[in-house]
Residue frames as a rotation matrix with the C-alpha (Angstrom) as fourth column:
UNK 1
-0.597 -0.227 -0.770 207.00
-0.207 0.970 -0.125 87.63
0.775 0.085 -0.626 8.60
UNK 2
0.509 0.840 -0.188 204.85
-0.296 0.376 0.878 85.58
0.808 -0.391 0.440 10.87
UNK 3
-0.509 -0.790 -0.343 207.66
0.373 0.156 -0.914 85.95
0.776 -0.593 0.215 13.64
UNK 4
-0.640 0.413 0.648 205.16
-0.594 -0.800 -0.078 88.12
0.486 -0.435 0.758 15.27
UNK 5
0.775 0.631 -0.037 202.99
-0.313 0.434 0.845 84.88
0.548 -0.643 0.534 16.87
UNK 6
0.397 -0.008 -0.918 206.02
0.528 0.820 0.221 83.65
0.751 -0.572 0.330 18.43
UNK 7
-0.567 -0.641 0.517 207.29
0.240 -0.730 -0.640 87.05
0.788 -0.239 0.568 19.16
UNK 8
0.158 0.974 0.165 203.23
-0.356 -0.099 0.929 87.51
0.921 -0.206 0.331 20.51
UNK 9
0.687 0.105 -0.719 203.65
0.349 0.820 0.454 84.23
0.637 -0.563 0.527 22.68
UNK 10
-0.327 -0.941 -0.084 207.21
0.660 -0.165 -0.733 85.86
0.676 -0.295 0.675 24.10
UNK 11
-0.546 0.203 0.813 205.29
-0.523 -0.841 -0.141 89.06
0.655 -0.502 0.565 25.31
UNK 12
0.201 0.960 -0.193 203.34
-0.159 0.226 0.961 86.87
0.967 -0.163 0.198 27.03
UNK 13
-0.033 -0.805 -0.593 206.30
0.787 0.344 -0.511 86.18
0.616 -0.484 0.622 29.63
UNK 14
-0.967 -0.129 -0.221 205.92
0.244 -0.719 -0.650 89.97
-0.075 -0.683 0.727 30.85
UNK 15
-0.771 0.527 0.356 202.62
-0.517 -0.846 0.131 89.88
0.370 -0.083 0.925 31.20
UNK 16
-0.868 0.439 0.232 199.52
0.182 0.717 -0.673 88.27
-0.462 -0.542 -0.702 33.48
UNK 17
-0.678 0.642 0.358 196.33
0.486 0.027 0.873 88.16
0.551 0.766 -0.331 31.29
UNK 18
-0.820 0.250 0.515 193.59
-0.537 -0.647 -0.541 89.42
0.199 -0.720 0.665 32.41
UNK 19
-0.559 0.503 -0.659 190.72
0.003 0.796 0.605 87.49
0.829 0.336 -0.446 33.54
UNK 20
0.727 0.682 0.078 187.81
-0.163 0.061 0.985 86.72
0.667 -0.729 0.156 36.71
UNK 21
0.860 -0.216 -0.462 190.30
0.316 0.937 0.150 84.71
0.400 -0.275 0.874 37.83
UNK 22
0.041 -0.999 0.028 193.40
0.479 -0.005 -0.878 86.67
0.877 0.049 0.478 38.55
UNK 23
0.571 -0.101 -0.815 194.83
0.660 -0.535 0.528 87.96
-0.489 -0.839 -0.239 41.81
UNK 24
0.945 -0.209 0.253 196.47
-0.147 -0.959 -0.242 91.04
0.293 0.191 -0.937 41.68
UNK 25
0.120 -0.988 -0.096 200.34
0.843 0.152 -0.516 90.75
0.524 -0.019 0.852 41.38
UNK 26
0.786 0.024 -0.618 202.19
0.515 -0.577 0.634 92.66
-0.341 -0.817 -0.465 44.59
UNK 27
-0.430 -0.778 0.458 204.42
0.902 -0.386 0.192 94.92
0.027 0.496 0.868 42.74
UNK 28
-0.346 -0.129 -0.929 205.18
0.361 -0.933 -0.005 98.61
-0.866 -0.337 0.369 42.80
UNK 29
0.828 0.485 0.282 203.43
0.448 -0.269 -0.853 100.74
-0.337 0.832 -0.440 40.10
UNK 30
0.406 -0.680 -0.611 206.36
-0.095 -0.696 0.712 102.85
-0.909 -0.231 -0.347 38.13
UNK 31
0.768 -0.265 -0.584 208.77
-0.619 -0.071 -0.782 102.24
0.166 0.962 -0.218 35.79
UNK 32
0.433 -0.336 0.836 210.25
-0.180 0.877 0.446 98.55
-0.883 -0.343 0.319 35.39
UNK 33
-0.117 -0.822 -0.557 213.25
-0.991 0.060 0.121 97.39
-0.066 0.566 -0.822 33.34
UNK 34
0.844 0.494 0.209 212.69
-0.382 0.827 -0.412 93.84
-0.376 0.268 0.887 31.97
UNK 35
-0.252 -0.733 -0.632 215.69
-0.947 0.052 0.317 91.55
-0.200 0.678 -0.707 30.53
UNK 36
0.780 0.473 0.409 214.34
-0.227 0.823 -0.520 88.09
-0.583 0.313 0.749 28.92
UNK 37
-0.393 -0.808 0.438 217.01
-0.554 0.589 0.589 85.68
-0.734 -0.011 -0.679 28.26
UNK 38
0.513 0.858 0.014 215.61
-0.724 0.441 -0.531 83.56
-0.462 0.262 0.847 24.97
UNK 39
-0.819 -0.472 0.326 217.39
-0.142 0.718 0.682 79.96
-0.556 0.513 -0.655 23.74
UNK 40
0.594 0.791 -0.144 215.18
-0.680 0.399 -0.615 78.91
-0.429 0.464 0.775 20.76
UNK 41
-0.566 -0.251 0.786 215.99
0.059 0.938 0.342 75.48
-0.822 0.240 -0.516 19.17
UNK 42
-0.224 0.532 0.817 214.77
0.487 0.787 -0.379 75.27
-0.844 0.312 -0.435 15.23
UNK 43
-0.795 -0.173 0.581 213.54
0.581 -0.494 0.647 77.11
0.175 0.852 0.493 12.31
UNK 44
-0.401 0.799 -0.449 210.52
-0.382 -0.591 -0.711 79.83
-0.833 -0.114 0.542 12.59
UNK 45
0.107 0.710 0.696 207.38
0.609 0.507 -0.610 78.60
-0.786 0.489 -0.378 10.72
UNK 46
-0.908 -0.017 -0.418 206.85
-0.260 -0.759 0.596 80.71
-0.328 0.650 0.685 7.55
UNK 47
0.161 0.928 0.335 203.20
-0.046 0.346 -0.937 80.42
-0.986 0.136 0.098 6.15
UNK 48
-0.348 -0.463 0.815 203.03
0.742 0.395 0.541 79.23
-0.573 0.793 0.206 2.67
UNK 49
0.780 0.608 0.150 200.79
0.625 -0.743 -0.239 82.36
-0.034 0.280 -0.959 1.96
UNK 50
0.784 -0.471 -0.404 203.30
-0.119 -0.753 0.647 84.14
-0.609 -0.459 -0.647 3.05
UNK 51
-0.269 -0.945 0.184 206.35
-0.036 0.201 0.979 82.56
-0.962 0.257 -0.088 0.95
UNK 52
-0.030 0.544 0.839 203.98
0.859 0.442 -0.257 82.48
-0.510 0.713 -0.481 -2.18
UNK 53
0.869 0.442 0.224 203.52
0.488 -0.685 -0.541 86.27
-0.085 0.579 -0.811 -2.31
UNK 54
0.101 -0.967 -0.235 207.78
-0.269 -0.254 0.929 86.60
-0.958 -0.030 -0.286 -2.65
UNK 55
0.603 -0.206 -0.771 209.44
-0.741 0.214 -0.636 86.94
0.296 0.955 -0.024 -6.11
UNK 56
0.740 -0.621 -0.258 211.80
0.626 0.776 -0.074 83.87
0.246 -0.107 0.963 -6.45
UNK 57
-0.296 -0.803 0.517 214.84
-0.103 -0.511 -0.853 86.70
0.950 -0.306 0.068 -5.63
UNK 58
-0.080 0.273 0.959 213.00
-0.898 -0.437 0.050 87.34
0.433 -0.857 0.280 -2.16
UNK 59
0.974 0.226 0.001 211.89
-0.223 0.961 0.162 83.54
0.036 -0.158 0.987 -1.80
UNK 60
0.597 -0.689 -0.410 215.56
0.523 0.722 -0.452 82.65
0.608 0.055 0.792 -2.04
UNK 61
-0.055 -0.151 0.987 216.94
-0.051 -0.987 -0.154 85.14
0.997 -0.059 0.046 -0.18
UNK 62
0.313 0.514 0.799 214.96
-0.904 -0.098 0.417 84.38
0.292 -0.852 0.434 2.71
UNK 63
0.912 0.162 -0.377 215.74
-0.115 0.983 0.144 80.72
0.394 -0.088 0.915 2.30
UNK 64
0.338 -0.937 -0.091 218.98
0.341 0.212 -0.916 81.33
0.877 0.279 0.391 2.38
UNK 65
-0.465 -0.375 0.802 219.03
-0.649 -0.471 -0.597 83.34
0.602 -0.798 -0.024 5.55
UNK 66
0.298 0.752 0.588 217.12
-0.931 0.093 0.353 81.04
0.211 -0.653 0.727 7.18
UNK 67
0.783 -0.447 -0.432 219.38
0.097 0.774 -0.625 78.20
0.615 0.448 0.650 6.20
UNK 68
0.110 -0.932 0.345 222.24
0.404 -0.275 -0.872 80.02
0.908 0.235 0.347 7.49
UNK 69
0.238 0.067 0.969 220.99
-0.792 -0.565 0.233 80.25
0.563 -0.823 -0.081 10.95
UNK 70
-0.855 -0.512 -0.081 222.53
-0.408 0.761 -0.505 78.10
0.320 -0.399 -0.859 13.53
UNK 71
-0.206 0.731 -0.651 219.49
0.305 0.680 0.667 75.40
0.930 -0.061 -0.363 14.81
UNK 72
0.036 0.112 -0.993 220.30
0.935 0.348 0.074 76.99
0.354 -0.931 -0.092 18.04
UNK 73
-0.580 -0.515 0.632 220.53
0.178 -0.836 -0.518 80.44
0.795 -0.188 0.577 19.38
UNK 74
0.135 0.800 -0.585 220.19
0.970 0.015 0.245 82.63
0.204 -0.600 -0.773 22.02
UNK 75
-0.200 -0.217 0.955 219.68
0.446 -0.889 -0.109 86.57
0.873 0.404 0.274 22.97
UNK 76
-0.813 -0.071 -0.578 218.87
0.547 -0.432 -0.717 88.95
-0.199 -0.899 0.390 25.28
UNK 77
-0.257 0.454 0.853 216.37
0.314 -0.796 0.518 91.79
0.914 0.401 0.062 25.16
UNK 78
-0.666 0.099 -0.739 216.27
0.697 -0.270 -0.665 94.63
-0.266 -0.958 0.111 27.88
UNK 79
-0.094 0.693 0.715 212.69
0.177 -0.695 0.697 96.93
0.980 0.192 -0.057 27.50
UNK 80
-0.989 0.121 -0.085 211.64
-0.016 -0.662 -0.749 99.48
-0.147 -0.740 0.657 29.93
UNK 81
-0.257 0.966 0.027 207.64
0.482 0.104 0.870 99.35
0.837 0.237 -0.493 30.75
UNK 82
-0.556 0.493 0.669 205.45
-0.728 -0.677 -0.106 101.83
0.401 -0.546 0.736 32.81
UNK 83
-0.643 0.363 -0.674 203.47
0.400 0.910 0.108 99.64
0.653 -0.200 -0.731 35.32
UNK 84
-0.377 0.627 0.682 199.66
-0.509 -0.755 0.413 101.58
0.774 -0.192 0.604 36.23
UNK 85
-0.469 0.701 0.538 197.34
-0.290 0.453 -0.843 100.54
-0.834 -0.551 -0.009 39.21
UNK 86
0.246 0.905 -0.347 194.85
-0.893 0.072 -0.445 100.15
-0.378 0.419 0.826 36.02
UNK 87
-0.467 -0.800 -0.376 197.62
-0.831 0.543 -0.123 97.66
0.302 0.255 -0.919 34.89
UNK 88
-0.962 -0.272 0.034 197.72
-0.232 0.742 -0.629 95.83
0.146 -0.613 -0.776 37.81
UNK 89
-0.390 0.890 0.236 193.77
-0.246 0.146 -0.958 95.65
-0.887 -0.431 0.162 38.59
UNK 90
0.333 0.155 -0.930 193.49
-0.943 0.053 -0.329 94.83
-0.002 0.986 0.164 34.29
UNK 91
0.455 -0.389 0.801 195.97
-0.118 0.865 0.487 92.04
-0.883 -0.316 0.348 34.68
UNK 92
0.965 0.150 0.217 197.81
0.264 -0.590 -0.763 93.82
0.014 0.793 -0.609 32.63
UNK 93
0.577 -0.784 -0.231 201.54
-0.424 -0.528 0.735 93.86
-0.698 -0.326 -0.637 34.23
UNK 94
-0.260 -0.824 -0.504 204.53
-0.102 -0.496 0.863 95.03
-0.960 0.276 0.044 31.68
UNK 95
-0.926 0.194 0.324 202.68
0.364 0.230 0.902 94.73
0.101 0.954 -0.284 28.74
UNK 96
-0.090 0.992 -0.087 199.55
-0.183 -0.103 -0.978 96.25
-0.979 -0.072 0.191 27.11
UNK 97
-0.439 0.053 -0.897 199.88
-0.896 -0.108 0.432 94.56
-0.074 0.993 0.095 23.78
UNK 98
0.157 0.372 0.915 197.10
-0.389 0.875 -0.288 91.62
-0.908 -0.311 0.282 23.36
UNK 99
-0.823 -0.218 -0.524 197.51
-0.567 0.255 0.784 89.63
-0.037 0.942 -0.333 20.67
UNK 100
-0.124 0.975 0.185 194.37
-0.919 -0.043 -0.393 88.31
-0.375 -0.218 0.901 19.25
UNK 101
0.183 -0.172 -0.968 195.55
-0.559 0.792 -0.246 85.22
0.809 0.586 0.049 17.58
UNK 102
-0.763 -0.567 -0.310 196.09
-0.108 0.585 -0.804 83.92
0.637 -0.580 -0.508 21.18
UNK 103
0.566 0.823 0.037 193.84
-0.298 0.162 0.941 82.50
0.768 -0.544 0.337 23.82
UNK 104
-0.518 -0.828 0.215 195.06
-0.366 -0.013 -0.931 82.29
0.773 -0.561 -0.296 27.55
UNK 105
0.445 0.741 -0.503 194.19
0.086 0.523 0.848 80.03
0.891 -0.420 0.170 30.56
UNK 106
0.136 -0.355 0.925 194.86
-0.854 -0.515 -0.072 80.93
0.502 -0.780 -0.373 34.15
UNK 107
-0.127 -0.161 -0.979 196.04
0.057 0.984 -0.169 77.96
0.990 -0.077 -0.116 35.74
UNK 108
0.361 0.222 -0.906 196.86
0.911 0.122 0.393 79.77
0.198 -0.967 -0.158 38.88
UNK 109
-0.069 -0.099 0.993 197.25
0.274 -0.959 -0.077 83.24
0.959 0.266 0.093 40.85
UNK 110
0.649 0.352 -0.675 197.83
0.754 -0.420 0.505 84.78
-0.106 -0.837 -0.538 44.01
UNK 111
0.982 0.184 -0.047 199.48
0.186 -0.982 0.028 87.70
-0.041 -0.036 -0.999 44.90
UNK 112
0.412 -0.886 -0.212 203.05
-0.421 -0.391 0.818 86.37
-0.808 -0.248 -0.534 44.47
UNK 113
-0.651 -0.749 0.122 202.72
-0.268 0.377 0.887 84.23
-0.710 0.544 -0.446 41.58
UNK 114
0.534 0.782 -0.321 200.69
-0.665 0.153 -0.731 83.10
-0.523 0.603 0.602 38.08
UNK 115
-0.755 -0.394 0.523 201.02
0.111 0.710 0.695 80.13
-0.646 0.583 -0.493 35.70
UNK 116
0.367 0.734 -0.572 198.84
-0.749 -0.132 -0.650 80.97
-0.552 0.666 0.501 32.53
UNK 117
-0.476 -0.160 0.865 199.03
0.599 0.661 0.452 78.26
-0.644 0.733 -0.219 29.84
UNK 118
-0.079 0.128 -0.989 198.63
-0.645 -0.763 -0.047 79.69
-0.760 0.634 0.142 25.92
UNK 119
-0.243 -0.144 0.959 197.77
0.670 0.690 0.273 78.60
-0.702 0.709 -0.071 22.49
UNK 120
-0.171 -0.331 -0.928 198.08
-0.270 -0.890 0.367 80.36
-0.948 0.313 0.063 19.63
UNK 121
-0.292 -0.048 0.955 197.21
0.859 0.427 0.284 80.02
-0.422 0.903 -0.083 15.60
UNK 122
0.628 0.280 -0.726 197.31
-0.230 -0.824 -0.517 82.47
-0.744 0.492 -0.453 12.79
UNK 123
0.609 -0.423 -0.671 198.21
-0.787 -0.216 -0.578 82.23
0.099 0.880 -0.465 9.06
UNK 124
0.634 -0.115 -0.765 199.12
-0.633 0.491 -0.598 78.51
0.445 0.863 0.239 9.14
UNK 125
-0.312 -0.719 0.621 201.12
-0.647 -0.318 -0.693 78.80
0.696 -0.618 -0.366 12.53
UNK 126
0.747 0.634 0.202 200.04
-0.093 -0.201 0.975 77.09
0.659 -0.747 -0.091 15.82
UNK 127
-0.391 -0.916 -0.092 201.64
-0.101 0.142 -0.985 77.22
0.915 -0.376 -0.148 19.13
UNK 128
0.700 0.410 -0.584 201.73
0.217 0.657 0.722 76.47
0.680 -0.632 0.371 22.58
UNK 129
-0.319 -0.913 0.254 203.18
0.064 -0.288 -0.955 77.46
0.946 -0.289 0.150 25.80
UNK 130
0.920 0.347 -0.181 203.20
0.301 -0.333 0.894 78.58
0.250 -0.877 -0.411 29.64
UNK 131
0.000 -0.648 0.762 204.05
0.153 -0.753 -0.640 81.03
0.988 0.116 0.099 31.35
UNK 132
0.155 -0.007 -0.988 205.33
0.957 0.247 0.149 81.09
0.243 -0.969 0.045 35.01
UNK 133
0.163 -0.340 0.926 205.45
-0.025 -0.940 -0.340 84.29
0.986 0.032 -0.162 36.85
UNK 134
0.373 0.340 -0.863 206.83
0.862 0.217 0.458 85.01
0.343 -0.915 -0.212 40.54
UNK 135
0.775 0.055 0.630 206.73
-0.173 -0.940 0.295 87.97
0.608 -0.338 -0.719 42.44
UNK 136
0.233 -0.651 -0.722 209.71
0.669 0.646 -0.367 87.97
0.706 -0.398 0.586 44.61
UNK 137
-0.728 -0.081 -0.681 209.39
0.547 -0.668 -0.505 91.40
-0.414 -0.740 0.530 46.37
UNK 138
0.709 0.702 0.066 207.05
0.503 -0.439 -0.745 94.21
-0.494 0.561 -0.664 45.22
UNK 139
0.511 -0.616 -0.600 210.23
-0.418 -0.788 0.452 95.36
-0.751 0.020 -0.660 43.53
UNK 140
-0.703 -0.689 -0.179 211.14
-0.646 0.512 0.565 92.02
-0.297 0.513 -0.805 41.68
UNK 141
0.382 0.879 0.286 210.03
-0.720 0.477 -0.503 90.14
-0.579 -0.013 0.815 39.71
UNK 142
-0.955 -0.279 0.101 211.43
-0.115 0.661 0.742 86.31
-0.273 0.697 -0.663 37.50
UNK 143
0.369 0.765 0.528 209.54
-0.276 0.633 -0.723 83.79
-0.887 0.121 0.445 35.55
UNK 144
-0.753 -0.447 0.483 209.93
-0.075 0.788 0.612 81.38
-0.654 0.424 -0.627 32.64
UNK 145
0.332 0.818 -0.470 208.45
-0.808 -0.011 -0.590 80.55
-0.488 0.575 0.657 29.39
UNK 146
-0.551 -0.614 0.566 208.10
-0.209 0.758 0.618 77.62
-0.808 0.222 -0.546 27.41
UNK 147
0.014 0.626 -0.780 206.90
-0.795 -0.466 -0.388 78.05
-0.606 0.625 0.491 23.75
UNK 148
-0.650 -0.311 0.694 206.37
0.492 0.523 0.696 75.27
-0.579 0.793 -0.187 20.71
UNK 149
0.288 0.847 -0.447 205.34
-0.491 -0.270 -0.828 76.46
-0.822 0.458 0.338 17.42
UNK 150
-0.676 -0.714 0.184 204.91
0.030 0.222 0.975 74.86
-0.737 0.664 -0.129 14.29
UNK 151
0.526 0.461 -0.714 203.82
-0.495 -0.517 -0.698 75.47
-0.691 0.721 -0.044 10.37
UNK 152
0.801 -0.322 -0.505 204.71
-0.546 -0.045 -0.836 74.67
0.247 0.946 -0.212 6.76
UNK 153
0.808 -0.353 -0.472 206.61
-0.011 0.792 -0.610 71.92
0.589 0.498 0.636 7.99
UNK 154
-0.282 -0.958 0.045 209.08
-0.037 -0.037 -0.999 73.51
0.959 -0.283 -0.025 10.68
UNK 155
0.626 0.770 -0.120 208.92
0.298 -0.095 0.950 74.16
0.720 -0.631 -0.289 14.15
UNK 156
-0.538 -0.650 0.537 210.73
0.030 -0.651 -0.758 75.94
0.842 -0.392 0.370 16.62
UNK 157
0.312 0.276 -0.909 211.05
0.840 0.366 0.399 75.22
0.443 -0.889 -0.118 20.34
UNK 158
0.106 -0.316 0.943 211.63
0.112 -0.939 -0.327 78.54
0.988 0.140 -0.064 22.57
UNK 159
0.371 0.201 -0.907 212.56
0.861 0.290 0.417 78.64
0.346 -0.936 -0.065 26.46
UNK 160
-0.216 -0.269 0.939 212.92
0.218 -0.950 -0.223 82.23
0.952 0.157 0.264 28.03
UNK 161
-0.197 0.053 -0.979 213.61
0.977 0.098 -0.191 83.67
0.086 -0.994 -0.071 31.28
UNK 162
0.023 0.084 0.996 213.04
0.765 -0.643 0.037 86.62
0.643 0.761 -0.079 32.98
UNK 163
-0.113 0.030 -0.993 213.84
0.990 0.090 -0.110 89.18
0.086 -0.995 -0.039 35.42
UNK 164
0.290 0.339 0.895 212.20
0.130 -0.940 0.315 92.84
0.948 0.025 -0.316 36.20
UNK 165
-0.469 -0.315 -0.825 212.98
0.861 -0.373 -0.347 94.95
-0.199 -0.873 0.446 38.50
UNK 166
0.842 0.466 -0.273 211.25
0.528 -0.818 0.230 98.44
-0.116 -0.337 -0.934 39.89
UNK 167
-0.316 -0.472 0.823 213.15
0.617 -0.761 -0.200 101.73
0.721 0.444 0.532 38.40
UNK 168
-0.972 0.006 -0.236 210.95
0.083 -0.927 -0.365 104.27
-0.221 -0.374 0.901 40.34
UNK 169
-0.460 0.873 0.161 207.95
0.689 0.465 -0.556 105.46
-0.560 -0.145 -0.815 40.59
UNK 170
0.006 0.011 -1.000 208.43
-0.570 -0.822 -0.012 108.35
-0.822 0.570 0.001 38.14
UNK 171
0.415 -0.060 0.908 207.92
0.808 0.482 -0.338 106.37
-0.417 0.874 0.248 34.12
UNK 172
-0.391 -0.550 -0.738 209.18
-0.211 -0.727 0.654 109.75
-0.896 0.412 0.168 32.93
UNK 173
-0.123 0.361 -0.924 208.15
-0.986 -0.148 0.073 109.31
-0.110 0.921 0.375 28.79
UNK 174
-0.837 -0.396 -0.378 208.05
-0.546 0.647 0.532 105.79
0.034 0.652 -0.758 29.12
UNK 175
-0.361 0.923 -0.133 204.66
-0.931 -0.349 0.101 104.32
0.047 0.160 0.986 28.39
């Protein structure tokens, strides 16, 4: 499914683009624990490409689960991420997945905080968003997202916190 641009737009929360423009975020290299709080409000887009190449079993199916979600929800998700000097001098911090269906604008940066604004389109999709990031020690770290996407008629609103924190400076297997 095409959950993967807003999933995309989500990683964007742990992670300062790179660019000319960025300062280097003061944080510890190592191994950081991430939890991201997400409320979303709506239905995920589906492309019609996408719902076309389903047999009518699968096509209903899907409707049906998608029906059968509440308009609201919200989760958690706790990942572990390895955070390099190349990272941090890449603009590159808790994430090294780019997503290429996205385009990012540095609004601002210094060495305790970043506000990147985002748009996104792929397969029928587009979205929109920013992302706030603040350094609060070189050990902590919050920030906020705010995501809209919409397609094929739906559209789905997404607001996500977040808060890291420094493990050590050993990543041990975690990459």
């Amino acid at each position: 499914m095409r959950i993967r641009l807003v999933s995309a737009i989500l990683l964007v929360a742990l992670a300062a683009f790179a660019g000319d423009k960025l300062q280097r975020l003061n944080v510890k290299t190592g191994l950081w624990e991430n939890t991201t709080t997400i409320n979303t409000q709506g239905q995920m887009p589906i492309p019609s490409e996408m719902l076309d190449k389903l047999t009518p079993e699968q096509r209903a199916r899907m409707e049906a689960r998608m029906k059968a979600q509440p308009n609201e929800r919200s989760h958690a998700i706790t990942e572990k991420h390895c955070v390099t000097e190349k990272d941090l001098n890449d603009g590159k911090v808790f994430s090294s997945k780019p997503n290429q269906e996205c385009t990012q604008q540095l609004v601002s940066s210094t060495a305790t905080s970043a506000e990147i604004h985002m748009a996104c389109e792929g397969e029928g999709i587009k979205g929109s968003g920013t992302v706030k990031i603040q350094v609060i020690d070189p050990e902590h770290v919050k920030g906020s997202t705010q995501i809209h996407a919409a397609g094929n008629g739906q559209t789905i609103d997404t607001q996500s916190t977040f808060t890291s924190k420094w493990l050590g400076a050993d990543c041990g297997k975690v990459r």
